[in-house]
KOLVEX-506721 format. One record per residue: residue number from 1; residue in one letter; z negated, y negated, x negated of N, C-alpha, C in turn. Coordinates in steps of 0.2 Angstrom, whole numbers. Example, Ala and Ser with C-alpha at 12.3 -4.5 7.8 and 13.67 -1.06 7.14 Angstrom:
# residues 2
<1 "A" <-39 28 -66> <-39 22 -62> <-39 16 -66>>
<2 "S" <-35 11 -64> <-36 5 -68> <-39 0 -64>>
# end
This chain:
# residues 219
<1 "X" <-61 22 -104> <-56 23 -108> <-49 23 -105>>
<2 "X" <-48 21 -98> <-42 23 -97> <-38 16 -95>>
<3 "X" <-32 16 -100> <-29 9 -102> <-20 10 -98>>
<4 "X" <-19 15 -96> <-14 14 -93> <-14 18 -85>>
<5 "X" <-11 21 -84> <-8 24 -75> <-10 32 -77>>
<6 "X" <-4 33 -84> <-5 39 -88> <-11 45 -88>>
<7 "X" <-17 39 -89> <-24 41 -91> <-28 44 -84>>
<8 "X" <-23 43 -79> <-28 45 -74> <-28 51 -75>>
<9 "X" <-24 56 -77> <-24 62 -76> <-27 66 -82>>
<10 "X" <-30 63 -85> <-34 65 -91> <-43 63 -90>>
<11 "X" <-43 59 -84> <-50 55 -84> <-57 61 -83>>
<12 "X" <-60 63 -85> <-66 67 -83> <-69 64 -78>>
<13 "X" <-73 57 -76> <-75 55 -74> <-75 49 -69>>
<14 "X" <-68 51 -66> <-66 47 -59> <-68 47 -55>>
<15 "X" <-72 41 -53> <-75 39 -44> <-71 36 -41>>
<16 "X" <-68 39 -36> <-63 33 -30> <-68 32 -27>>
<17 "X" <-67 28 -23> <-74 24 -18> <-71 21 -12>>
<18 "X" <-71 22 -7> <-67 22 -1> <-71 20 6>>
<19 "X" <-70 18 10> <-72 16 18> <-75 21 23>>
<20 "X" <-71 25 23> <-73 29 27> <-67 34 27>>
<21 "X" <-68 43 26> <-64 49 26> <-57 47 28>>
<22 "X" <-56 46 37> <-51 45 39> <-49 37 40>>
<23 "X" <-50 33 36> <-46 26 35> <-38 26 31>>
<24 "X" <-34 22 32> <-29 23 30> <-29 24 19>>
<25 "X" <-35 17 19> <-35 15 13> <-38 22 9>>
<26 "X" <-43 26 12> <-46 30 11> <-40 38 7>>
<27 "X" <-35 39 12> <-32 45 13> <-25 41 7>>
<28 "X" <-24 36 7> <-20 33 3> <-20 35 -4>>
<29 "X" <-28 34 -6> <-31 34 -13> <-31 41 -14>>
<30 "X" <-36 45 -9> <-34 54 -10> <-28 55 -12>>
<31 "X" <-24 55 -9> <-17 57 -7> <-12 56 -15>>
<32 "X" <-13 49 -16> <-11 49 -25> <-13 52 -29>>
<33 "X" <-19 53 -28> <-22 56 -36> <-23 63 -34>>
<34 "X" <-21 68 -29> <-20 74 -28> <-15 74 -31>>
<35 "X" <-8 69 -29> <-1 73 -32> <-2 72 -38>>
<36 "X" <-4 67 -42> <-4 65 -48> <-10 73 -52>>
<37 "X" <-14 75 -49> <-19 82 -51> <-24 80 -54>>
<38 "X" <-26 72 -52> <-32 74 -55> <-37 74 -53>>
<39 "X" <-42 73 -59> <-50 78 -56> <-53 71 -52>>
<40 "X" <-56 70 -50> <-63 65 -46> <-66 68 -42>>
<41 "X" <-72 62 -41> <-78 64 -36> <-76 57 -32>>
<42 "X" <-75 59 -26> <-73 54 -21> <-79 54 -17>>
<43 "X" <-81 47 -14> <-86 42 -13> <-83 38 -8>>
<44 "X" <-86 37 -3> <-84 34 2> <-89 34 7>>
<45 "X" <-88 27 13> <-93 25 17> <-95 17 17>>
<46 "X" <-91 15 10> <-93 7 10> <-90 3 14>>
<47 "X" <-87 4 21> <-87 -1 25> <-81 -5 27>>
<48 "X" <-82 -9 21> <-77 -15 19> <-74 -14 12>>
<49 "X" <-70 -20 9> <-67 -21 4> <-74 -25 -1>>
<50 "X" <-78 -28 3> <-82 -32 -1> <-87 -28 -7>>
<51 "X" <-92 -21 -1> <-95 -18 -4> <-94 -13 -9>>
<52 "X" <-88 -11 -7> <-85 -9 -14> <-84 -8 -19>>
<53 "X" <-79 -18 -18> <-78 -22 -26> <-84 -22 -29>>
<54 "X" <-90 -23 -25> <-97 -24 -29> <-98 -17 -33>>
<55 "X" <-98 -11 -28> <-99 -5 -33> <-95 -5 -35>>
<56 "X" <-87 -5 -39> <-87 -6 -43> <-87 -11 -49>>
<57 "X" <-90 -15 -46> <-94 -21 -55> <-97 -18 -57>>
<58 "X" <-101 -14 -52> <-110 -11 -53> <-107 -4 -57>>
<59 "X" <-102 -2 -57> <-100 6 -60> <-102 10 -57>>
<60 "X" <-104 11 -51> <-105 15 -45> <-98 20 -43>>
<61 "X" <-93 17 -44> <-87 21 -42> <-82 15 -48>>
<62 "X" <-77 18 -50> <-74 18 -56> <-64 14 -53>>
<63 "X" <-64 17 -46> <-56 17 -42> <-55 15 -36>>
<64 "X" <-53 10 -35> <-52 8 -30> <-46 4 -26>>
<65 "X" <-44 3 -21> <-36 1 -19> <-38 -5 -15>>
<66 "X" <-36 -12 -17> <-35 -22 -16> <-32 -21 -13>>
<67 "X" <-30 -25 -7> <-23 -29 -6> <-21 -35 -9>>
<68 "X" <-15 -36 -11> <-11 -40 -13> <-14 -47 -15>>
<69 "X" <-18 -50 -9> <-22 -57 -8> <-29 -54 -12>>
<70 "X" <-31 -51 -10> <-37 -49 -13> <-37 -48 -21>>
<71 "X" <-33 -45 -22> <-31 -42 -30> <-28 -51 -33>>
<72 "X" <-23 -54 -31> <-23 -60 -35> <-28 -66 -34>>
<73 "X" <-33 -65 -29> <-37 -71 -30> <-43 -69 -34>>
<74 "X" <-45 -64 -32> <-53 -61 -34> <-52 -55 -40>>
<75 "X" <-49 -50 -39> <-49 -45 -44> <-46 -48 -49>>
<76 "X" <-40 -51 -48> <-36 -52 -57> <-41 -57 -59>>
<77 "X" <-43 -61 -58> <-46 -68 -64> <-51 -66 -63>>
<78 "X" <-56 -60 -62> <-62 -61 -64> <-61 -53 -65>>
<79 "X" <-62 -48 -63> <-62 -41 -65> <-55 -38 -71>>
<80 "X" <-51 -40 -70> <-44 -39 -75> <-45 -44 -79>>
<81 "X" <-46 -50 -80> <-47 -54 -85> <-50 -53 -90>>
<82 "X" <-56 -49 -88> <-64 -48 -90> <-62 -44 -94>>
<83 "X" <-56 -38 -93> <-57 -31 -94> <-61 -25 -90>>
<84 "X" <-64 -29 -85> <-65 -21 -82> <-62 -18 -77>>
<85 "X" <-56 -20 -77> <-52 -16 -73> <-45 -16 -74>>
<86 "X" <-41 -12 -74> <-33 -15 -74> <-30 -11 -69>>
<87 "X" <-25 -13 -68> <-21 -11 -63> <-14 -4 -64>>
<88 "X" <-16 0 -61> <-11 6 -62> <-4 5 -60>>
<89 "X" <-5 5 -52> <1 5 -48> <0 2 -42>>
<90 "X" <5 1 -38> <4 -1 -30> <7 3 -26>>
<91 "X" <4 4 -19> <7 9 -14> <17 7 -13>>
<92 "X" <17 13 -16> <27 12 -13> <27 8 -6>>
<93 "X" <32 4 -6> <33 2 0> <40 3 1>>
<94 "X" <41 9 8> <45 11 11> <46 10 17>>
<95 "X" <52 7 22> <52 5 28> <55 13 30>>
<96 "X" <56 19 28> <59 23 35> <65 27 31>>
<97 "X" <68 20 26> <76 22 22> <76 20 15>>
<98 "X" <72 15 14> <74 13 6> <68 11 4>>
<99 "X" <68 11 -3> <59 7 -8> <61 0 -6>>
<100 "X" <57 -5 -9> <57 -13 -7> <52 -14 -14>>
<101 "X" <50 -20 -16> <46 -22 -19> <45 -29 -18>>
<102 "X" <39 -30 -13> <36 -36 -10> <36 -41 -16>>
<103 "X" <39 -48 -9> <39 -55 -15> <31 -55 -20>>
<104 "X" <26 -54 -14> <19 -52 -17> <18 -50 -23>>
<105 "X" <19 -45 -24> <18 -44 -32> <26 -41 -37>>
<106 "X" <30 -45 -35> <34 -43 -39> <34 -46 -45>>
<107 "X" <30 -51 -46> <30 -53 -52> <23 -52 -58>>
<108 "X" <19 -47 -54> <15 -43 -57> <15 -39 -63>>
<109 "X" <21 -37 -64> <22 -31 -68> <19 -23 -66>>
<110 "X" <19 -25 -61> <15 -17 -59> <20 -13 -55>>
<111 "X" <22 -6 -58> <23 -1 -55> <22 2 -47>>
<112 "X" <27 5 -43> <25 9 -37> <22 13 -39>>
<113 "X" <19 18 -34> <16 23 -37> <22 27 -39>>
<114 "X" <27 27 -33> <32 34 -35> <37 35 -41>>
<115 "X" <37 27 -44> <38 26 -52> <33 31 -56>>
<116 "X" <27 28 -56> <23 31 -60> <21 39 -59>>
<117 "X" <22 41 -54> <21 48 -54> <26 53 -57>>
<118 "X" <33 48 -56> <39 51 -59> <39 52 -69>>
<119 "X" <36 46 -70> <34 46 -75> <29 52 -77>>
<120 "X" <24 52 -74> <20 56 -78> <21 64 -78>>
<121 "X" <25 64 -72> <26 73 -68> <37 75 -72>>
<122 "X" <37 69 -72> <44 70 -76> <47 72 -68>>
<123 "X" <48 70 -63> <52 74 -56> <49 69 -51>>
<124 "X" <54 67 -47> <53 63 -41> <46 67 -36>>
<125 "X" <41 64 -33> <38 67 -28> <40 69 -22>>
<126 "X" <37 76 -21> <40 79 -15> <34 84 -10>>
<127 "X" <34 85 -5> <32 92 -2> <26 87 4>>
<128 "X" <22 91 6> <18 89 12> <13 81 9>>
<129 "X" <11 82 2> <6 77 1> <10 70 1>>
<130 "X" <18 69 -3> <20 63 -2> <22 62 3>>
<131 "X" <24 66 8> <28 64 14> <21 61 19>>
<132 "X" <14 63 19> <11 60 22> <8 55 20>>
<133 "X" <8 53 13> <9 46 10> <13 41 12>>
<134 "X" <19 44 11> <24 38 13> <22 37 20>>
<135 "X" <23 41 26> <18 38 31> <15 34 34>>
<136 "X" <11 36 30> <4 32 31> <5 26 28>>
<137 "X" <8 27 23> <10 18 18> <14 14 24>>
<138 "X" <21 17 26> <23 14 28> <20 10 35>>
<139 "X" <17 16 39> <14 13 44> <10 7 44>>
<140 "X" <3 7 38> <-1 4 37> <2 -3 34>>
<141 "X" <7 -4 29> <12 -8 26> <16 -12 28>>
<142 "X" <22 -7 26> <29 -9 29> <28 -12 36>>
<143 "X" <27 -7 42> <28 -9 48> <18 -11 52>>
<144 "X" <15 -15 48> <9 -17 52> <8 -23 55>>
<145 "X" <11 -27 53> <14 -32 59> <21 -31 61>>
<146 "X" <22 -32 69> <26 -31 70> <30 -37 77>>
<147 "X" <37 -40 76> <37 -46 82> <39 -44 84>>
<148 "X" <40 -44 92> <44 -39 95> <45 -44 102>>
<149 "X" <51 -42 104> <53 -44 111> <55 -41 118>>
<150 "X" <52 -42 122> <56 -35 130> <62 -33 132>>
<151 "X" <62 -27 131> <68 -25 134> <72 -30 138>>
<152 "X" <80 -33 136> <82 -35 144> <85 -42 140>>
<153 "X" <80 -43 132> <80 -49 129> <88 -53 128>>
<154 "X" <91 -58 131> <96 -58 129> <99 -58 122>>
<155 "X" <103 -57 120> <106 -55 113> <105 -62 109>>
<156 "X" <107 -68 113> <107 -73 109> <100 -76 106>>
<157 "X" <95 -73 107> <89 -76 109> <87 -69 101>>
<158 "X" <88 -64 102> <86 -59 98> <89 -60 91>>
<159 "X" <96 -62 90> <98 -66 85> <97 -71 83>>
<160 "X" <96 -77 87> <91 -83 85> <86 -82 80>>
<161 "X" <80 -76 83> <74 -74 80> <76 -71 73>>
<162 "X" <81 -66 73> <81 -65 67> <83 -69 62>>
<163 "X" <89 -74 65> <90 -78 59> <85 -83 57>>
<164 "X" <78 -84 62> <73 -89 59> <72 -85 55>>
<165 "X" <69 -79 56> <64 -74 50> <68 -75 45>>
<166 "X" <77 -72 45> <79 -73 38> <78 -81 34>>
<167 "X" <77 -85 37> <79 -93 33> <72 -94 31>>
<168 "X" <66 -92 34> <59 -91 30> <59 -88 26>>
<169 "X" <60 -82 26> <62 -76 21> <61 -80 13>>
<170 "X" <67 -85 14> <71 -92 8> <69 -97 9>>
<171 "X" <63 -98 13> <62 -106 13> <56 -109 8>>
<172 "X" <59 -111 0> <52 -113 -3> <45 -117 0>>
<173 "X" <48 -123 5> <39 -124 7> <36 -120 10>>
<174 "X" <40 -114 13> <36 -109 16> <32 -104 11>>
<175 "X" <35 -102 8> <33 -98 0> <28 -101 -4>>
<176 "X" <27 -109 -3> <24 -113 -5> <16 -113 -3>>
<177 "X" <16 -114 6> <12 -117 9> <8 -109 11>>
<178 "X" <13 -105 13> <7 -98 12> <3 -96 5>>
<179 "X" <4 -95 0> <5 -96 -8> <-3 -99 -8>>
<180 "X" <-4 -104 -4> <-10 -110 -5> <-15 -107 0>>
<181 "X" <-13 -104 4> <-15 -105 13> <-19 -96 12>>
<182 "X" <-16 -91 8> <-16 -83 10> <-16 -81 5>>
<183 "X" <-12 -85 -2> <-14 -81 -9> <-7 -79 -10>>
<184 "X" <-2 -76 -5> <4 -73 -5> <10 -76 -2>>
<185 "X" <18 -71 -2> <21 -76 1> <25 -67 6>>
<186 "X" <22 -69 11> <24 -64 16> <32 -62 16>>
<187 "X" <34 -57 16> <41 -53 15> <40 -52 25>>
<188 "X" <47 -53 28> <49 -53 33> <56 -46 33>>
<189 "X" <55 -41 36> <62 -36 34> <65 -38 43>>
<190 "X" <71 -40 45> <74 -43 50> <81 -41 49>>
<191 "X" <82 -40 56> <91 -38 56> <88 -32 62>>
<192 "X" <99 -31 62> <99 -25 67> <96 -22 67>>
<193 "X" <95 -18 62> <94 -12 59> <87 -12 59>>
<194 "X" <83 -16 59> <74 -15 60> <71 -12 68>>
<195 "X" <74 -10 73> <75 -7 77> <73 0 77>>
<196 "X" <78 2 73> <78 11 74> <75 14 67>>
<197 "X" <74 8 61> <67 8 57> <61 9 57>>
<198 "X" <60 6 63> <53 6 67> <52 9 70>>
<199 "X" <58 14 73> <57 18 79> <57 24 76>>
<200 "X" <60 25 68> <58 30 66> <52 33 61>>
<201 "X" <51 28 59> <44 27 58> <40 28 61>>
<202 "X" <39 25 66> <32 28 71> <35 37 74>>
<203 "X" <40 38 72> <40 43 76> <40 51 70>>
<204 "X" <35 52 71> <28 56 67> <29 64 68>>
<205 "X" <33 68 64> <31 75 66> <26 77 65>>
<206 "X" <24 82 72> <17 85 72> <14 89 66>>
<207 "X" <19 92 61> <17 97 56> <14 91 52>>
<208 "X" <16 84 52> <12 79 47> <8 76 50>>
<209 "X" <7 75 56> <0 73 59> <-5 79 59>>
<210 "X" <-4 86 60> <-7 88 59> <-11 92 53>>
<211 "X" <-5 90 49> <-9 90 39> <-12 86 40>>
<212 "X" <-11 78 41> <-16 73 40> <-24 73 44>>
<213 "X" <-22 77 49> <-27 76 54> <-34 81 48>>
<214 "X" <-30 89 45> <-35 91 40> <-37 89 33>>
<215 "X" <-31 84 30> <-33 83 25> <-39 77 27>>
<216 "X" <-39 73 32> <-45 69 32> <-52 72 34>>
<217 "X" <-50 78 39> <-56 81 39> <-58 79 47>>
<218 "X" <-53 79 52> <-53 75 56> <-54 81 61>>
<219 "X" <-60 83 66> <-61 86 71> <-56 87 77>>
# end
């Protein structure tokens, strides 16, 4: 019965269905539907992305978090077209200072989470459970690939780089040919300033590694 993002906090009956306790995808999923308060039976141990989609065709588990290629090749045209599944929201993507909304699904229609939860709760999220969300998103997100160069790098050489990334960033056959190749069209974040984003970003207060370490249940 549940038709929008709204209804999750009403569901009796939600199964999230997850990899394993401490995966990022796992603590992702927890993490939202705590702030949000609602009820589930959380299931986890499938592995991969594949065994899961399957329990959810099978109605085994009810919730579950795609990535972006996966969600437009396979989940929209055959499980969202069908009706059995729709889309709520997607993980905020946060590099360190500002939201973004990846070229990937900006033409989706779908919500961040921290839209949706502003929505539902009427008040921006806050307190230990978002802060080790945004975290974890950003690490596993924002900054999960990373190109990087050695100390020492000449400056001419490091702006060179940047300015290819920015001109792919813009380049239709590139948008074109990954679109064909991956399903999507990978966002580049480049410039000075990715530097001391990444560096603050990895750089992790203990009080939030070690929530995280007990919200996963991690010895």
């Amino acid at each position: 019965g549940i038709k929008s993002a709204a209804d999750l906090v009403r569901a009796r009956e939600l199964v999230p269905g997850g990899l394993e306790r401490s995966s990022a995808k796992d603590l992702g999923m927890r993490l939202t539907l705590d702030m949000l308060g609602a009820k589930y039976k959380y299931v986890t141990g499938y592995g991969s992305n594949q065994p899961a989609r399957l329990a959810l065709e099978r109605g085994e588990i009810n919730f579950f978090v795609e990535s972006p290629p996966a969600y437009r090749s396979t989940v929209a045209p055959t499980l969202v077209k069908s009706g059995v599944a729709i889309p709520v929201f997607y993980d905020t993507v946060f590099n360190g200072e500002s939201y973004s909304v990846p070229k990937q699904i900006s033409d989706l229609g779908i919500l961040p989470f921290h839209e949706v939860y502003e929505q539902i709760k009427g008040t921006k999220p806050s307190g230990p459970l978002w802060e080790a969300y945004l975290t974890i998103t950003t690490l596993r997100g924002t900054m999960q690939r990373i190109a990087a160069l050695p100390p020492g790098t000449a400056d001419g050489a490091v702006q060179a780089l940047w300015a290819a990334f920015a001109k792919v960033n813009d380049d239709p056959d590139f948008a074109n040919d990954t679109m064909k190749a991956i399903g999507f069209v990978p966002d580049f974040e480049t410039g000075p300033q990715v530097q001391r984003q990444i560096r603050q970003a990895l750089t992790i207060r203990p009080e939030i590694k070690a929530f995280v370490d007990k919200y996963a249940g991690v010895d």
